[in-house]
C-alpha positions, 0 to 999 in steps of 0.5 A: 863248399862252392858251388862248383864243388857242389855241382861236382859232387852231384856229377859224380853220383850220375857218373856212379849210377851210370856204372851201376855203382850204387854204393858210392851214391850211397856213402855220398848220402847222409845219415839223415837224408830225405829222399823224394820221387813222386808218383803212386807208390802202388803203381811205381815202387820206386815212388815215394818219400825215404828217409836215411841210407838204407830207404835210399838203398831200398829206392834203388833196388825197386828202380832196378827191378822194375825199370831197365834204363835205356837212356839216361843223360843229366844235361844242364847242372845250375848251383845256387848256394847248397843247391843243385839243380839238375834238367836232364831226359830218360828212356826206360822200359818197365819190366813189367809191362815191357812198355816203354817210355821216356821223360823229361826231368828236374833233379833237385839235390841239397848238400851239406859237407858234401853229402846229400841231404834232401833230394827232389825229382820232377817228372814229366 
């Protein structure tokens, strides 16, 4: 694929998380995927390495649980190769605590054949 199509690709799941319609980023990650958030997994639940659909899934039902977003705007997309780079900013409120916060982040998807193969995210 180019990396136009690519960048597409890497859209459509931000479109698909804004609509709460995780089962379409789901079937757009392959079998093998690795999935990357940094963080201490004993203070945010969504942090961690995940490895195949069903960890991924795993990823998405602690954000939701733990995480009410406010905000959230993926704002420049750079492709190079199988490689899309995403700078974007956030704005949620953890449940928990009802404090909230706000960050801004580097998404970092590698595709094959339309598939997320590895995923990274950056916070600060």
């Amino acid at each position: 694929m180019n990396e136009d199509a690519n960048i597409q690709v890497v859209r459509q799941l931000y479109d698909a998380f804004g609509q709460g319609n995780i089962d379409t980023i789901l079937h757009a990650v392959a079998d093998d995927v690795e999935w990357h958030q940094p963080g201490p997994t004993d203070v945010l639940p969504w942090a961690g390495t995940r490895h195949g659909r069903a960890q991924v899934a795993q990823f998405f039902t602690a954000v939701s649980e733990t995480l009410e977003i406010l905000q959230f705007e993926p704002r420049t997309f750079l492709a190079h190769d199988d490689t899309v780079v995403v700078f974007g900013y956030e704005r949620a409120l953890a449940k928990p605590t009802s404090r909230s916060f706000e960050s801004e982040w580097v998404m970092v998807f590698t595709l094959r054949a339309s598939q997320v193969v590895r995923f990274r995210a950056y916070h600060d």
